[in-house]
Every structure is written in C-alpha cells, then in structure tokens.
N, C-alpha and C positions, 0 to 999 in steps of 0.2 A: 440531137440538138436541132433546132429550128431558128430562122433568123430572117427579119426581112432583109433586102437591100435590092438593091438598082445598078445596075449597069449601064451607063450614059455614055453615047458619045454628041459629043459640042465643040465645034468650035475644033475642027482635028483633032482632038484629045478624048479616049476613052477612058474614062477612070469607073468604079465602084463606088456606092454609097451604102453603108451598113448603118443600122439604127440599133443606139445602145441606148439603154442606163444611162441619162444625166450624169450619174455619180464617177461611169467612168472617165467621162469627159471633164468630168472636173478634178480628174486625177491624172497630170499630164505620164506621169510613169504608165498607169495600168491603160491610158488610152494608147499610147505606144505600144503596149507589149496588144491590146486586141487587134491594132491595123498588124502586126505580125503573125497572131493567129489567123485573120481574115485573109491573108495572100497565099493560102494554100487552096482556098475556094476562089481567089482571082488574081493566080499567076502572072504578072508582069503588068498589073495595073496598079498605077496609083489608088489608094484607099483613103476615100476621108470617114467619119463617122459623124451621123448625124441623133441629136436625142433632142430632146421636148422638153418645156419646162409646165407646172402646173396649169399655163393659161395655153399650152398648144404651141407656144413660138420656138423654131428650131436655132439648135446650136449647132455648128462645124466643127470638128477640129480633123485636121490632116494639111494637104497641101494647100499652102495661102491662096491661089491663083484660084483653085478649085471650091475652095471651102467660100469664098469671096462674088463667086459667080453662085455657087448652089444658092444663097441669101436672097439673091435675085429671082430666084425660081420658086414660084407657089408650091406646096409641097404634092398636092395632086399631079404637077405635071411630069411627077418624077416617076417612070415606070417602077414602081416596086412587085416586088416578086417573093415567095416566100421559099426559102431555102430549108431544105432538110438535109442533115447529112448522118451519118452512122457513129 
C-alpha cells in the first residue's frame, strides 16, 4: 500500500497529514477508524486527513486546532511524502 502524507511541525505541535478519498471524509465512522489505521505509520501523533473536492479545494477532518490551521496553509507548502509500506 502507498499513501501520500506530511509530517509538520508548527507552532510546537507535530501532527501528520494523510490524504484520502473525499468519501472517507465524509464518512465520519470510516474517517475515524483510517486516522486509527494511519497511527501505526505516526506513533504518538495527532493525525488529521486531508482530501480534495472535484475543483482542487481541500477538506480536514481530525483535530479542530489542527485541521483549522492546515485551511490556512496553501497545499504546496505542506511537505508531502509518499509512504509505502508492506
């Protein structure tokens, strides 16, 4: 499996950002159980997930503080990284 996300730290706080599926994000159960999948790839950080809608513009869902700041952030300036795992 393959996945992008980011690892930020701002503002004293390191969290993760994973990029899903719109559809999970608009599933607040199955967005919940993927920030629980994703904490095995980023142990003891907060996890929000970030997804796109058809025009490009990004959605948040995870911790309000986090997900509240990411919106402020262009999405290029977010280091993303491509994760593969086994």
């Amino acid at each position: 499996m393959t996945f992008q996300g980011a690892v930020v730290k701002e503002q004293g706080v390191t969290f993760a950002v994973v990029i899903v599926k719109k559809s999970v994000i608009d599933n607040h159960i199955e967005a919940d159980e993927a920030i629980m999948g994703f904490q095995q790839f980023f142990p003891g950080l907060p996890i929000v997930l970030m997804a796109q809608d058809h025009h490009g513009v990004p959605t948040y869902y995870g911790r309000r503080d986090i997900s509240k700041f990411l919106a402020s952030v262009p999405l290029q300036a977010i280091p993303w990284k491509k994760y593969t795992t086994r």
